[in-house]
C-alpha positions in Angstrom: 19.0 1.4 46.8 18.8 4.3 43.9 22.5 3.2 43.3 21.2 -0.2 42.1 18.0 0.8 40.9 20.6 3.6 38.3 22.2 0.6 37.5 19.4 -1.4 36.3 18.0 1.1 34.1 21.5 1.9 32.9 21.4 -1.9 32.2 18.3 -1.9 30.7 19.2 0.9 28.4 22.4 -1.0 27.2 20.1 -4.2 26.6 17.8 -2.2 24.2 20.2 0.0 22.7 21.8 -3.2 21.5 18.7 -5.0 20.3 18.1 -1.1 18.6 21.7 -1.9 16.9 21.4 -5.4 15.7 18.0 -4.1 14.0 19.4 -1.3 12.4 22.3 -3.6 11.4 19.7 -5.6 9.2 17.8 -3.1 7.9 20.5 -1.2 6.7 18.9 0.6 4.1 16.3 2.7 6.6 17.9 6.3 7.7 17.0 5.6 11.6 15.7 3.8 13.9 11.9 4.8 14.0 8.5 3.9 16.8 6.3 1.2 15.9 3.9 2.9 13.5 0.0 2.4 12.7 -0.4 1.3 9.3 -3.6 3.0 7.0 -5.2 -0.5 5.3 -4.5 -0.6 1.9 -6.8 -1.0 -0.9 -7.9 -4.4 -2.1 -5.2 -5.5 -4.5 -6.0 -7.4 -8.0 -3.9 -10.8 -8.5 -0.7 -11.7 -7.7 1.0 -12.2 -4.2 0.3 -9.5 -1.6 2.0 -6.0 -1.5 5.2 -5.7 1.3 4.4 -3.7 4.2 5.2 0.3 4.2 8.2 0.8 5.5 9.4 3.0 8.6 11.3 6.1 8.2 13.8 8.7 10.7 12.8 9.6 13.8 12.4 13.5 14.4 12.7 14.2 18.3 11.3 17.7 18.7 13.7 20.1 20.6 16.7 18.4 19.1 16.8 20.1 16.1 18.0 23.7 15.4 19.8 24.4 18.2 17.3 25.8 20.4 15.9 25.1 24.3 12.6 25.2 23.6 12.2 21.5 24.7 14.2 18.5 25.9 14.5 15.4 23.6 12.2 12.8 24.2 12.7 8.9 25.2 12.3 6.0 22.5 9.5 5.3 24.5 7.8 8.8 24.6 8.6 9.0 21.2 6.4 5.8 20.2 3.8 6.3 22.3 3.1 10.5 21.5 3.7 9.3 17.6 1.2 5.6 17.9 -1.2 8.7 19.7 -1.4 10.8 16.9 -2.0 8.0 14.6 -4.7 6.8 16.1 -6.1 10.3 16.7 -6.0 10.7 13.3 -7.2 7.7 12.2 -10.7 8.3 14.5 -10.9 12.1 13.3 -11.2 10.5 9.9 -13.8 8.2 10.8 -16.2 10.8 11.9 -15.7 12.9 8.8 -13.4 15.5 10.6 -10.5 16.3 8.4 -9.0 19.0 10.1 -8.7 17.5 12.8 -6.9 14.0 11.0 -4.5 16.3 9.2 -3.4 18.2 12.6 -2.8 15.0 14.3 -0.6 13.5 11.0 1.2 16.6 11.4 1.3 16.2 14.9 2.6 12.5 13.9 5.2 13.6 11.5 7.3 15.7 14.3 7.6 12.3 16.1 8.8 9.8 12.7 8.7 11.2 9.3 7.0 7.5 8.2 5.1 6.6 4.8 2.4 5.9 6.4 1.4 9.1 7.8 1.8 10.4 4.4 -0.5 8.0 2.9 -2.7 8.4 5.5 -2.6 12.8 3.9 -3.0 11.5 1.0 -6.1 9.8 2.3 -7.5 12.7 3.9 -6.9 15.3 1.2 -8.5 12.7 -1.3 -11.4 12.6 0.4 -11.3 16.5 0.4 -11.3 16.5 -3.3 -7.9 18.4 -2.4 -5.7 16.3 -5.2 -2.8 18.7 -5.7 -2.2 17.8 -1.8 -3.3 14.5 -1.7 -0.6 14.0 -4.3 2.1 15.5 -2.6 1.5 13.6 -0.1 1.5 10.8 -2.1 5.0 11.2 -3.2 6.2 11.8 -0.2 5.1 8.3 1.0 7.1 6.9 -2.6 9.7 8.8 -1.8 10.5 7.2 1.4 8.8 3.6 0.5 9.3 3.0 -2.8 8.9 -0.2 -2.9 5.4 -0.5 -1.8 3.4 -1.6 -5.2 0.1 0.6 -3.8 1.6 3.7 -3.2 2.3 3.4 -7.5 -1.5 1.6 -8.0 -3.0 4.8 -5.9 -0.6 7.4 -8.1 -1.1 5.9 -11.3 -5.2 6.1 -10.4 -4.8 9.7 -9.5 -3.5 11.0 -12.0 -5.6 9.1 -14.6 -9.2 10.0 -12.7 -8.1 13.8 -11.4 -5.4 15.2 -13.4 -5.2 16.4 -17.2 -1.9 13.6 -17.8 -1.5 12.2 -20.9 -1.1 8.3 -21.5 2.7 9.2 -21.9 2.9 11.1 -18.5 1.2 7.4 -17.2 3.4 5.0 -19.0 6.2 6.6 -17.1 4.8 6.7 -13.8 4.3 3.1 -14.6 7.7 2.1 -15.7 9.4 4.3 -13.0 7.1 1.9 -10.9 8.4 -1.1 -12.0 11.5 0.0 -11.9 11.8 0.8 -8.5 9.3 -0.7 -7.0 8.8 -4.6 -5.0 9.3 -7.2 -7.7 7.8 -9.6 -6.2 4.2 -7.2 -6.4 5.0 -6.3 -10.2 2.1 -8.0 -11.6 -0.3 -6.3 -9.4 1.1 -2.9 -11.0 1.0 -4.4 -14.1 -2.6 -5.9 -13.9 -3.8 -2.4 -12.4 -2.1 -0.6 -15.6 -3.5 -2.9 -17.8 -7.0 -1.9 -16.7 -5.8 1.9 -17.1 -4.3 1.5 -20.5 -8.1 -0.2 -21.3 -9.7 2.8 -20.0 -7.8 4.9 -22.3 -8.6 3.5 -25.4 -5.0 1.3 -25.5 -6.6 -1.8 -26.1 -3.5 -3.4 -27.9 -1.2 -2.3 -25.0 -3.3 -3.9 -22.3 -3.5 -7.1 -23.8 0.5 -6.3 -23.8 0.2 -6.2 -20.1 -2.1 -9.0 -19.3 0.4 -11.3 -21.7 3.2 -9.8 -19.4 1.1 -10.3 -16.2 0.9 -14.3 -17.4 4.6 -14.6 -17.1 5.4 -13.0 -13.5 2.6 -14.7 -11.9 1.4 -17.7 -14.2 -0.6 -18.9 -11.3 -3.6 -16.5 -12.6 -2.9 -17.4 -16.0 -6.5 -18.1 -16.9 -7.6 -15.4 -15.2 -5.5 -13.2 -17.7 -5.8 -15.0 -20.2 -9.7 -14.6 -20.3 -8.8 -10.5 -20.0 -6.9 -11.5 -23.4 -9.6 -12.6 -24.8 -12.0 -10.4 -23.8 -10.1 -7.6 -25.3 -9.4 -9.3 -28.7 -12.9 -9.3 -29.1 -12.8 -6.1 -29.0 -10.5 -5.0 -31.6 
């Protein structure tokens, strides 16, 4: 009986370390194979189609690493569970105002999957902290493994205009490395979202720039844009 019952978890194993292979196959350009992760809701977006899901990052199994005892490594399944745990531990600390407690459990959450979306949900935490320097980090830790996710630039780019001393220059790059690397198919909500920064900083003839560029990646919102145009000309 425990002979067959070896054999159908060895089986079993095979069966999802196949399915693991085909995924990884696909999404070639992730590091590992990672748990299923709880995503922190995004901001509403301005026009334009919607944003591409974060992405998932490498898995971290803790005792594994350095060459010590101090624990055994953990199941795929142990993994997601201990790391979906923390998330949503995290997640509820938030809710009731206790940030100390949402920052230990994305810690917590990070020795399971080192994800973008437990660094956005820092970044989350620390803003609310007024902690900016942090939240920043965090920030571009969540770019640097997801760069193609058009909010994580939207969230920089507003950072650094509202709580930092960056010049229009420091933003215009921000914004272009954006573009740049980030989803084409979200451009024109960066560019939209810039366009209302550029406004805000006095750069009235490069924001109706960017709501003329807006009109040609997503001409579905034309008149919408095109009444921002206007607005704007009016103004000048």
């Amino acid at each position: 009986m425990n002979k067959q019952i070896n054999n159908l978890m060895i089986g079993v194993v095979v069966l999802l370390l196949a399915i693991l292979g085909v995924y990884y196959y696909k999404k070639n350009y992730r590091q590992n194979l990672v748990p299923e992760t709880v995503t922190t809701p995004a901001p509403p977006q301005q026009g334009g189609e919607e944003s591409s899901p974060p992405s998932e990052g490498g898995v971290l199994r803790p005792g594994s690493e350095g060459g010590g005892n101090s624990a055994p490594a953990l199941s795929i399944a142990e993994i997601k569970l201990n790391f979906n745990t923390a998330m949503k531990n995290a997640q509820t600390a938030f809710g009731k105002g206790e940030y100390a407690k949402a920052i230990g459990y994305y810690d917590e959450a990070l020795l399971y999957s080192k994800v973008d979306t437990v660094y956005s949900g820092l970044f989350t935490v620390y803003g609310a902290q007024g902690e900016w320097e942090k939240a920043r980090a965090s920030l571009d830790s969540a770019i640097a493994l997801n760069p193609l996710y058009t909010e994580y630039w939207k969230w920089k780019l507003t950072v650094l205009d509202g709580k930092t001393a960056s010049s229009f220059q420091d933003l215009q790059k921000v914004y272009e490395e954006g573009l740049l690397k980030g989803d084409k198919r979200t451009r024109v909500n960066l560019v939209t979202h810039f366009a209302s920064i550029a406004e805000g900083n006095a750069q009235k003839s490069e924001a109706i720039a960017l709501w003329e560029y807006a009109k040609t990646l997503y001409p579905q919102n034309g008149v919408i844009y095109q009444a921002e145009i206007d607005r704007l000309r009016e103004k000048i």
